[in-house]
Structure formats: structure tokens, C-alpha cells
N, C-alpha and C positions, 0 to 999 in steps of 0.2 A: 379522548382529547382530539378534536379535530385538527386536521393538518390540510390545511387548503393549499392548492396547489401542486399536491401532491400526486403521484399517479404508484401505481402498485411496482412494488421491485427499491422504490425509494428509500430513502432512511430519514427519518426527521430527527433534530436533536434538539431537544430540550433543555438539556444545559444543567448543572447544577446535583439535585437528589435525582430526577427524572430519567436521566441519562437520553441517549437514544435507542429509538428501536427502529423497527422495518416496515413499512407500510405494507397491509395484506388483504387481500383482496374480500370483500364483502360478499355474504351468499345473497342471490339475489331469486330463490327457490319460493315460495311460499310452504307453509306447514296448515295450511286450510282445510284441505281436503285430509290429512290426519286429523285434524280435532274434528271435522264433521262425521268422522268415522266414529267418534267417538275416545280419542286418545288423548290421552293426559300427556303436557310437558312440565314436568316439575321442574321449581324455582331451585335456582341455585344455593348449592349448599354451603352454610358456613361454618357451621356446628361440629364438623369434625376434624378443623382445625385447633391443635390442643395450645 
């Protein structure tokens, strides 16, 4: 959920079921040079939540 105006260390509240949480900082790295090496990033898993 975007939070504009927000800057990292923040807390956004959403009110309600949502609650608030913390705003945290985005990796801003690339993984490019891993998949051209040939690496796999697997999808996140849901399945083994019972």
C-alpha cells in the first residue's frame, strides 16, 4: 500500500482492520547479474500455510 509522503523510520496508520505499521526502506540492488549467471528466484510460497 503506498504511503506518499512518507520517508523511512515513519509510521503510517491505516486505521481500522489495517492497523499501522513502519515504513522500511526499499532495496534498491538489482538481481540481474544473478539470473544472467543463471539463477533461479522462486515465487513466493503459499502452500505451506496450513
Amino acid at each position: 500500500i503506498p504511503a506518499y509522503g512518507k520517508t523511512v523510520g515513519d509510521k503510517v496508520s491505516y486505521g481500522g482492520l489495517l492497523g499501522e505499521a513502519p515504513i522500511m526502506p526499499v532495496n534498491t540492488l538489482s538481481s540481474a547479474g544473478f539470473v544472467n549467471r543463471g539463477g533461479r528466484i522462486p515465487a513466493p510460497i503459499h502452500s505451506l500455510n496450513n
